[in-house]
C-alpha positions in Angstrom: 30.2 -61.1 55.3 31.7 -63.6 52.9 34.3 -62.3 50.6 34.9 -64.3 47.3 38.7 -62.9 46.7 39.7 -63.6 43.2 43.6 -63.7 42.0 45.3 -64.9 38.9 49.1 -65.7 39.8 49.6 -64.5 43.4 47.7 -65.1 46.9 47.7 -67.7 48.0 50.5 -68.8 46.7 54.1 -68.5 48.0 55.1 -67.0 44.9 53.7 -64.3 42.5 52.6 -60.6 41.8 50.3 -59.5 44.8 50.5 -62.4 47.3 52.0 -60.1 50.0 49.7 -57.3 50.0 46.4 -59.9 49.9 47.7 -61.4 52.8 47.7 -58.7 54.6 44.3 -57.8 53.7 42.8 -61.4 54.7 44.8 -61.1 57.6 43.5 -57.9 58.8 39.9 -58.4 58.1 39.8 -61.5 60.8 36.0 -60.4 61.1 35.2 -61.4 57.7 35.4 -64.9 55.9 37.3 -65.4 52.9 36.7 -67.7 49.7 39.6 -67.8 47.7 39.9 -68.8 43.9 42.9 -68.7 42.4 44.3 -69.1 39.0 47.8 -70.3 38.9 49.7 -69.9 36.2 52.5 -72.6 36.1 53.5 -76.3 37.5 56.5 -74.6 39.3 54.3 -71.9 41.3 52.0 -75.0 42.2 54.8 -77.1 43.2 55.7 -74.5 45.7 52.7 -74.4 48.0 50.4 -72.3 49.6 51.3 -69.2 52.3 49.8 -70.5 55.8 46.2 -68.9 55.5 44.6 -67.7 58.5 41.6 -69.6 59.8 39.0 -66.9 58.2 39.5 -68.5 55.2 37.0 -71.3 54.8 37.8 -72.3 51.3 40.4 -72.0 48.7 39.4 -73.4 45.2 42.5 -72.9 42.1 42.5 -73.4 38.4 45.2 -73.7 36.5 45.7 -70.7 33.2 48.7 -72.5 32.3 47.2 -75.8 31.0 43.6 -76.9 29.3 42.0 -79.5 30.7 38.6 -80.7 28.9 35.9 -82.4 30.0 35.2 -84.8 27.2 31.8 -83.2 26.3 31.3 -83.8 22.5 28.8 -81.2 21.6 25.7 -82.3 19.2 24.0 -80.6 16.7 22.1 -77.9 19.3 25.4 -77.1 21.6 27.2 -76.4 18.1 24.8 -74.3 17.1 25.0 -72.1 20.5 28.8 -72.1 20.3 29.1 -71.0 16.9 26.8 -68.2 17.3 27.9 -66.8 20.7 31.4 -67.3 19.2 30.9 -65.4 16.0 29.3 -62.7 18.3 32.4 -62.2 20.4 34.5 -62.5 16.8 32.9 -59.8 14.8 32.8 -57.4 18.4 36.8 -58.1 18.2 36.8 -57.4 14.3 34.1 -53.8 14.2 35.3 -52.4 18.0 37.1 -48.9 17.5 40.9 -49.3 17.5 42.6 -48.6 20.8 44.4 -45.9 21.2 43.1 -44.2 18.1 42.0 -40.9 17.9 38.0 -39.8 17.7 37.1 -38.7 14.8 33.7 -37.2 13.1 32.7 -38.6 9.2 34.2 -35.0 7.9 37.7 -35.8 9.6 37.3 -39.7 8.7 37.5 -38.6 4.8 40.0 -36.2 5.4 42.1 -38.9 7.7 42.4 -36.0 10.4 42.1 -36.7 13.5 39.5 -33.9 15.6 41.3 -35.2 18.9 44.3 -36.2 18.8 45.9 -38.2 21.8 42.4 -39.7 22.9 41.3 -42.8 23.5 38.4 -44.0 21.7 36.3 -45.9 23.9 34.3 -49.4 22.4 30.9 -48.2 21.1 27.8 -49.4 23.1 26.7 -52.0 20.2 30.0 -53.9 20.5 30.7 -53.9 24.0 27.1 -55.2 24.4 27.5 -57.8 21.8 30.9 -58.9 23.6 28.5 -58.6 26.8 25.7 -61.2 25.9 28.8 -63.6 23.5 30.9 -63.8 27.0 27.5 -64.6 28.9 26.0 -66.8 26.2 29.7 -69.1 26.2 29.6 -69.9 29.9 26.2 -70.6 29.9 26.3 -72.6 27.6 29.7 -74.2 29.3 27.3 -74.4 32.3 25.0 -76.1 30.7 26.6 -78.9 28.1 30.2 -78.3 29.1 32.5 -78.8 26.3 33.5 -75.3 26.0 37.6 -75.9 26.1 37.1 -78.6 23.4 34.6 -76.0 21.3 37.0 -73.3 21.5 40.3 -75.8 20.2 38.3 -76.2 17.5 38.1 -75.9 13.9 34.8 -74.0 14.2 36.0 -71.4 16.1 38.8 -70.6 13.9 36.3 -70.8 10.6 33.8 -68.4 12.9 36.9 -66.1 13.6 37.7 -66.0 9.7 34.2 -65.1 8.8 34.1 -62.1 10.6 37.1 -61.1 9.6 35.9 -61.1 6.0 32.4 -59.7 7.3 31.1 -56.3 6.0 32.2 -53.3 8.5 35.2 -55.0 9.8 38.7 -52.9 10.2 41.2 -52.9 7.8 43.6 -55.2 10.2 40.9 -57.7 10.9 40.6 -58.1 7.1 44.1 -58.7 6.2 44.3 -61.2 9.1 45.9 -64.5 7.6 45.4 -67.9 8.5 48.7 -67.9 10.9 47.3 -64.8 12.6 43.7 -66.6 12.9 45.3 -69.4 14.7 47.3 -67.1 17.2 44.1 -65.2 18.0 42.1 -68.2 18.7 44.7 -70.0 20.5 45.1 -67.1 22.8 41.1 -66.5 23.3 41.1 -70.5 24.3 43.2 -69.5 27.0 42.0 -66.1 27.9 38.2 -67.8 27.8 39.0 -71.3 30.0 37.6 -69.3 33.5 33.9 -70.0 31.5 34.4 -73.6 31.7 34.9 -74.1 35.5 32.6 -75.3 38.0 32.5 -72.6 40.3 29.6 -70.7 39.2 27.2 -72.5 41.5 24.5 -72.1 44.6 27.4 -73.4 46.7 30.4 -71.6 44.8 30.4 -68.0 43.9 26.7 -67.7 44.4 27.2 -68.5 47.9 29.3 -65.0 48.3 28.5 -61.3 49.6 31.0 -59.8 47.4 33.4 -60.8 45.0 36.9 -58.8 45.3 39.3 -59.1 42.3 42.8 -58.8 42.9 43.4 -57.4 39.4 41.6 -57.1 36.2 41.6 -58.7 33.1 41.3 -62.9 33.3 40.9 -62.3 37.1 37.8 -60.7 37.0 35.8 -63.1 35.0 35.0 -65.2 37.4 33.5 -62.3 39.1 31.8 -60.5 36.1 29.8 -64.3 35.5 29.0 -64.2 39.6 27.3 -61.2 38.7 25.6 -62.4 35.8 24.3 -65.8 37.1 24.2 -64.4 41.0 23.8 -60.7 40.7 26.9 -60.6 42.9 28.6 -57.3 44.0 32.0 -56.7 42.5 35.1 -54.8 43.5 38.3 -54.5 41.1 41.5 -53.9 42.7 44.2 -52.6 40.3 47.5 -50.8 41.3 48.9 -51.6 37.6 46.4 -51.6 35.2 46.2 -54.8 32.8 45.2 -53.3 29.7 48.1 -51.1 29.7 49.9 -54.1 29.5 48.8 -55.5 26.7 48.9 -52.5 24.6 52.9 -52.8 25.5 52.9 -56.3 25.0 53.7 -58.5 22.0 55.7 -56.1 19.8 56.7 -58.5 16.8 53.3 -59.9 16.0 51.8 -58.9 13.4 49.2 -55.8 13.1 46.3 -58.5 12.7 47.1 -60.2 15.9 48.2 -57.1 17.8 44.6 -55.3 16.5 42.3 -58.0 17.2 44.0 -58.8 21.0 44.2 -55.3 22.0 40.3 -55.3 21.0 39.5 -58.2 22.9 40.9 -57.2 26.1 39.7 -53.7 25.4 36.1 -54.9 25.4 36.8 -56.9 28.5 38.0 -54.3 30.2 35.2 -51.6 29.5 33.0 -54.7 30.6 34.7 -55.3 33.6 34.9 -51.5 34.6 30.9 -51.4 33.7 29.9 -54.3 36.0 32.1 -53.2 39.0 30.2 -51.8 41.9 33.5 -50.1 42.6 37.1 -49.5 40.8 40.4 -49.2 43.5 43.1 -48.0 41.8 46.1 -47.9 43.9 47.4 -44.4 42.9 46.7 -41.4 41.2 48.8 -43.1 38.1 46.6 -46.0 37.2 43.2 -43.7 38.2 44.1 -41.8 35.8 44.8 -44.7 32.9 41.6 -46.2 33.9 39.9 -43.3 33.3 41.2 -43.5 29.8 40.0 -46.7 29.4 36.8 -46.0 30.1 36.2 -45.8 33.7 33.1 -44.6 35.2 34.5 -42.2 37.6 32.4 -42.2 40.0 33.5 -45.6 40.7 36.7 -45.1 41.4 38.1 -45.3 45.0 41.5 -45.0 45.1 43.6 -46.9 47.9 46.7 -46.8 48.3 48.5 -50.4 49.4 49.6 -50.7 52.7 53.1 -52.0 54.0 54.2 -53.2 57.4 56.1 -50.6 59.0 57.5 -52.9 61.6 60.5 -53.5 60.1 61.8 -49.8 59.3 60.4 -48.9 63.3 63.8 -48.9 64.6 65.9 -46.7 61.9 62.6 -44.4 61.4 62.6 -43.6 65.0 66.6 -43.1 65.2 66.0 -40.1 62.6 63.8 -37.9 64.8 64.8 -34.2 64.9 64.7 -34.2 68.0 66.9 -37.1 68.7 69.9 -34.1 69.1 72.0 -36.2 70.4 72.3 -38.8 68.4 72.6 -36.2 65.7 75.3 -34.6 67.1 77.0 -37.9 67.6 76.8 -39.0 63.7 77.9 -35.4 62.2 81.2 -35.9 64.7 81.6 -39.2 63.4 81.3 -38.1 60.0 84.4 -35.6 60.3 86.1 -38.1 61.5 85.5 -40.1 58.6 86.1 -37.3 56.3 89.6 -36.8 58.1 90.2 -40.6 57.8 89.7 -39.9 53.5 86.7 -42.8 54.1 83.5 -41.4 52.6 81.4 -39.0 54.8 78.2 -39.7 52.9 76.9 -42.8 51.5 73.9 -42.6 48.3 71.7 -45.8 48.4 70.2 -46.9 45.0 67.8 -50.3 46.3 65.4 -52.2 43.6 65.6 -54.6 40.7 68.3 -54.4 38.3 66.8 -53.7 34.3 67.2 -51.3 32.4 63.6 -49.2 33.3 65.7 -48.0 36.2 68.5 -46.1 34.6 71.6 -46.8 36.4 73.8 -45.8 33.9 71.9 -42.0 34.3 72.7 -42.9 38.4 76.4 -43.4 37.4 77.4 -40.3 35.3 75.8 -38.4 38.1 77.6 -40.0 41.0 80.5 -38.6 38.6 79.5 -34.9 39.7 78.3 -36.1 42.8 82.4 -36.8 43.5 83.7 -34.1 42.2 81.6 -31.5 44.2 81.5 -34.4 47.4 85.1 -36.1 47.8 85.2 -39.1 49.7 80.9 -39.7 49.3 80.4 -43.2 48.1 77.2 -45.0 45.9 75.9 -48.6 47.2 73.7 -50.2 44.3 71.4 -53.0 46.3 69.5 -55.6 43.8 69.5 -58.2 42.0 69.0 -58.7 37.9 65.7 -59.1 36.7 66.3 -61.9 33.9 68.9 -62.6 31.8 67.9 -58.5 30.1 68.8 -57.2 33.8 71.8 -59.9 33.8 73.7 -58.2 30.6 72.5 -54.8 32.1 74.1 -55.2 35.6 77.1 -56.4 33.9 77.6 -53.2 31.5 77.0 -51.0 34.2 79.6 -52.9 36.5 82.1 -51.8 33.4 80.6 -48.1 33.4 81.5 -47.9 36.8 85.1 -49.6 36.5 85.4 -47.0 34.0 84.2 -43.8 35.7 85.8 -44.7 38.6 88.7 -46.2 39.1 90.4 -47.4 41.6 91.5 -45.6 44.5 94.2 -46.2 47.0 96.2 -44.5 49.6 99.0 -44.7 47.7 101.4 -46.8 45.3 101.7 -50.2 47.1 98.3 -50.5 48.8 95.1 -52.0 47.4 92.5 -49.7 45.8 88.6 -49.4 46.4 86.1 -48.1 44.0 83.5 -45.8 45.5 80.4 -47.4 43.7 79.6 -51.5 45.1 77.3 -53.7 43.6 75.6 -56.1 46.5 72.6 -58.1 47.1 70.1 -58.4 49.8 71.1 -60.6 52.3 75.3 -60.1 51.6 77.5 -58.8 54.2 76.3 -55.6 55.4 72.6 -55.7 53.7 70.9 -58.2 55.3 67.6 -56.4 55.5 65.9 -53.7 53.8 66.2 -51.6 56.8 69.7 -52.3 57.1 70.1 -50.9 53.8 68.7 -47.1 54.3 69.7 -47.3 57.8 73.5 -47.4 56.4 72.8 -44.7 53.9 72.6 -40.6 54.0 70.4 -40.5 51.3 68.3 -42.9 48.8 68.0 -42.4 45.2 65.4 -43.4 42.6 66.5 -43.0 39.2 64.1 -44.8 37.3 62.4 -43.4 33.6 59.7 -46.0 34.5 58.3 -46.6 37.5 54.7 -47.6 38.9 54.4 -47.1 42.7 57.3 -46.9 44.2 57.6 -49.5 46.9 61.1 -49.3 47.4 60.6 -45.4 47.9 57.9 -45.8 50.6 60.3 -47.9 52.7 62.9 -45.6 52.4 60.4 -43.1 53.8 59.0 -45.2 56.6 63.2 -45.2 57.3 62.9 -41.9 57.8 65.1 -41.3 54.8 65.8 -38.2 53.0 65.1 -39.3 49.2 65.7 -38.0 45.2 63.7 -39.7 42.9 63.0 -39.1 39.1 59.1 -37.8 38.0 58.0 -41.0 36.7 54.7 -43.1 37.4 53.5 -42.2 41.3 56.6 -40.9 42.8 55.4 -37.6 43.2 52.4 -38.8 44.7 54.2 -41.2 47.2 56.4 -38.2 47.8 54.4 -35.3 48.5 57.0 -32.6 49.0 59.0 -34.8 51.6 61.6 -35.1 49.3 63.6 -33.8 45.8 62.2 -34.4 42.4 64.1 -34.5 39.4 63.7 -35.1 35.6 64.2 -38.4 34.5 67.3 -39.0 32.3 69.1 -35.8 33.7 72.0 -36.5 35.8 73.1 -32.9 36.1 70.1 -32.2 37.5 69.8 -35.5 39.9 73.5 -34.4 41.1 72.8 -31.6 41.8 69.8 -32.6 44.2 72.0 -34.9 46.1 74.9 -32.8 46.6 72.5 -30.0 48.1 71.0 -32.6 50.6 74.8 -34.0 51.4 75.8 -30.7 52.1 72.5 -29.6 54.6 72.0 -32.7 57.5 69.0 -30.4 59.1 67.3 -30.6 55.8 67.8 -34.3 55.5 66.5 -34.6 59.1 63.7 -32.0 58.3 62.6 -34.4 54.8 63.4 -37.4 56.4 60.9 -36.9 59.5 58.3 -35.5 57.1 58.5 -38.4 55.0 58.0 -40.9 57.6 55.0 -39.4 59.1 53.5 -39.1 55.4 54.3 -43.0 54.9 52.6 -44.0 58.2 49.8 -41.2 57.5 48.9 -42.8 53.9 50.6 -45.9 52.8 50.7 -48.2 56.3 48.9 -51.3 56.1 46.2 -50.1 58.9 44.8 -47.3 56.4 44.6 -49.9 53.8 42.7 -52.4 55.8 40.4 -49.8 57.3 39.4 -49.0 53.9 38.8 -52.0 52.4 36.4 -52.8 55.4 34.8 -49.4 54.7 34.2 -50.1 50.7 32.9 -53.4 51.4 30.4 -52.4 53.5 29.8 -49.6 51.3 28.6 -51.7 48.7 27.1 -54.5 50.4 24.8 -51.9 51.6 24.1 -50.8 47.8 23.2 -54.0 46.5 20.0 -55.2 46.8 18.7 -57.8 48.1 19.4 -60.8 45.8 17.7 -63.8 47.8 14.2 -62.2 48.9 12.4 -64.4 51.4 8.4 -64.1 49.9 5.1 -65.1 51.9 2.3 -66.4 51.3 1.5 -63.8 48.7 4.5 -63.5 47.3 5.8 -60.4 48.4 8.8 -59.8 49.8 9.6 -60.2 53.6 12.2 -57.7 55.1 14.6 -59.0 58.1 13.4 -62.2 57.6 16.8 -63.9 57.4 19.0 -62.7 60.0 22.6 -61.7 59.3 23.9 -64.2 61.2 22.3 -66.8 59.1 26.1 -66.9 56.7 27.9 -67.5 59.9 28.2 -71.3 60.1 26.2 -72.6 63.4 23.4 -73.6 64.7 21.6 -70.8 63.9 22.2 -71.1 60.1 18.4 -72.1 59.4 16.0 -69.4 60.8 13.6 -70.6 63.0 10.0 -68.7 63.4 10.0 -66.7 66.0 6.7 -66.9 68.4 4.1 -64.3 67.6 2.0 -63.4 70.0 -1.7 -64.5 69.9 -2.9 -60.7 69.7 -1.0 -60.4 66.7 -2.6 -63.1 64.6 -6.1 -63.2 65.8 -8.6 -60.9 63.8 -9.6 -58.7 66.7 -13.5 -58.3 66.9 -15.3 -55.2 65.8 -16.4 -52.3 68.7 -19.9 -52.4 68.1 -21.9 -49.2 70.2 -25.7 -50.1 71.7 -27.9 -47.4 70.3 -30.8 -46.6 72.7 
């Protein structure tokens, strides 16, 4: 079948979010073909190229988010007329749609201001979300059919439509005191949430052309495939393993309530829209099913998959951590009382991701503190680089915390002193790999107070790795019971954790060989190929059939265009097969001679 995969920021570029993990998926479905379009989202991540695509993908069609570019349609009188009325549709939806993240409430608790369920979500009532519906498909159709639409929507009109539904009967109390600054922010960021209904893709030839369309992510991603559905009727599959919406509820913080109210309830109504049209919703762990289902997710839907990495890397150290390697067991417990004799540090605690703040090193640190006291001699190797200048001032106060905790330490008054905790990079002397990095370690740490799925925690399990991590996001789903759980924010208790499995190697062999059998089991990039394949086919088969071939009479004719006829060849235009004279020729009627 042909797969139309959609991504906003990633594949197939070299760099952004998801690029790795949809390779791996057009790469293992080498019986399918792939159309891929793109949205990139700035001159720098086009200026880098493309990954080297695999020959099943036929076509590769991108669109930049970062920059308008108009067509210079100037509507008349009609066109204006279809704009301003689709656009004040999708306005007042924004100003009337229930708050998000506000609490349900009956007319009784309304008057009282008590909410009956507190903690809720309330979903967009059916009236808006249809009107954002039919505004959404009434813009690009009417970009399909004048064009104009990134000119219409920069617009004075759109900003006076905007204002008069603001002002409109029945709008919220944050829509109403929206000022003219606030107007201007809203419509300058639905111009550039809205430019996918301009482009030229929704076509016979484009996305109409297509079996399924298979979005990378929600949100702006999965317009392109909610308007193949409306113009094609189009299958689509949404593939989220960190849910969009969430984001933008965390997202702008000093705007103002206006803004923050009106942007939340656009992308709110998008959302319910996009997880409304979807044939199927993958959420990629337990985490983000259960936010979608928040937000409104049908849930029979949902499939969740978890992603799938390449365990070729970590084959070697996994392997070397058998239980039943003895040997090489025996060997490593001898050389670590040697060590221990020598005063160098028996046990080494591996801490691997991006440096910020989210991931709590400073927690990591004070409990490395009681980590020494009860373990003398263990050391802490911090692997990462800063995430932005916020991860560059973070790395650099805990640097000082550790300086501080830990001086230090020398043999004695004239030689040179060490301190227990180093701060490296992948790719320095002595971590040149991820691998290398658990393979040199006794056991990894995840101290994080937010975490989505833990990537850098699967790896250590594929290492064979035993691991402590903090109960944030997925980790306990990722970890299953192969490894220690601890509160986030509790250094007593993630000390404790790690001294226990410091002190027990047949435990740490035990975890570490359950582990990697669960990673192989669940998150290897095999199981997340094979059931991919499996959901596509799954819905392929409940969609019906969207191009009937009629006869004569105008019914439809079943099996009349083979399923070869998408694979390019000669055999692309279905030739009528010979029928056999018996078939067509009205037989003559059996008459009996009466005598």
């Amino acid at each position: 079948m042909r797969i139309g995969l959609l991504t906003e920021g990633g594949y197939p570029y070299v760099g952004g979010e998801g690029g790795v993990w949809c390779d791996r998926l057009v790469r293992g479905l080498d019986r399918h073909e792939f159309d891929v379009y793109a949205f990139s989202t700035g001159q720098a991540q086009e200026d880098a190229g493309w990954v080297e695509l695999p020959p099943q993908v036929q076509r590769v069609r991108t669109a930049p988010l970062w920059v308008a570019e108009e067509d210079g349609v100037v509507h008349g009188r009609r066109a204006r007329r279809r704009f301003t009325e689709h656009y004040g549709e999708l306005a007042a939806a924004l100003c009337t749609a229930a708050e998000p993240g506000t609490a349900q409430k009956s007319g009784t608790a309304q008057r009282r201001g008590i909410a009956e369920k507190p903690g809720i979500a309330e979903k967009p009532g059916t009236a808006e979300a249809d009107r954002f519906a039919n505004a959404l498909h009434g813009l690009a159709e009417l970009a399909r059919d004048e064009g104009g639409l990134v000119a219409a929507l920069r617009s004075e009109r759109a900003v006076r439509a905007l204002e008069r539904a603001c002002r409109a009967p029945g709008a919220r109390r944050a829509a109403r005191e929206a000022r003219v600054p606030d107007l201007l922010t809203v419509a300058d960021h639905l111009e550039r949430a809205l430019r996918p209904l301009s482009l030229d893709w929704y076509e016979e030839d484009g996305l109409g052309a297509v079996d399924l369309c298979h979005a990378a992510s929600g949100g702006i991603a999965a317009l392109p495939g909610l308007l193949a559905g409306h113009f094609f009727g189009v299958p689509l599959v949404v593939t989220e393993y960190g849910v969009r919406l969430r984001t933008h509820y965390l997202t702008r913080p000093d705007a103002s309530p206006a803004v923050r109210s009106l942007l939340a309830a656009f992308h709110g109504l998008l959302t319910a829209e996009t997880y409304r049209a979807a044939s199927y919703l993958v959420p990629g762990n337990a985490h983000a099913r259960r936010w979608q289902e928040r937000c409104g997710a049908d849930r029979a839907k949902l499939r969740t998959i978890h992603p799938g990495l390449d365990a070729t890397p970590f084959a070697r150290v996994g392997e070397d951590r058998l239980p039943e390697d003895r040997e090489k067991d025996e060997k490593r417990e001898k050389q670590e009382r040697q060590e221990k004799q020598e005063h160098a540090g028996p046990h080494t605690l591996v801490w691997l991701g991006r440096v910020e703040p989210a991931k709590d090193l400073v927690s990591l640190l004070h409990a490395f503190a009681e980590v020494r006291a009860a373990e003398p001699g263990t050391r802490l190797r911090i692997v990462g680089r800063p995430s932005g200048p916020e991860g560059e001032a973070y790395l650099g106060h805990c640097r000082a915390l550790a300086a501080q905790l830990f001086p230090d330490e020398a043999d004695g008054p004239h030689a040179v002193g060490r301190n227990p905790v180093s701060f490296e990079e992948l790719g320095g002397p002595g971590a040149e790999t991820t691998a290398d990095v658990h393979a040199g370690g006794t056991v990894t740490v995840l101290s994080s107070v937010v975490e989505g799925f833990p990537i850098g925690l699967i790896e250590a399990m594929f290492c064979g790795r035993a691991t402590v991590s903090t109960d944030v996001g997925a980790v306990v789903e990722v970890i299953g019971g192969t490894g220690l759980v601890v509160p986030p924010r509790n250094p007593r208790a993630l000390a404790e954790a790690c001294v226990s499995l410091l002190r027990d190697p047949e435990r740490r062999a035990r975890l570490g060989a359950a582990a990697r059998a669960r990673a192989l089991e669940l998150f290897s990039v095999e199981q997340n190929v094979a059931a991919f394949r499996g959901l596509y086919l799954e819905t392929v088969a409940r969609t019906p059939v969207r191009r009937p071939v009629l006869d004569g009479a105008g019914d439809p004719q079943p099996f009349a265009a083979p399923a070869e006829a998408h694979v390019p060849g000669h055999w692309t235009e279905p030739t009528p097969r010979a029928v056999p004279t018996w078939a067509v020729e009205t037989p003559e009627p059996v008459t009996e001679t009466v005598r």
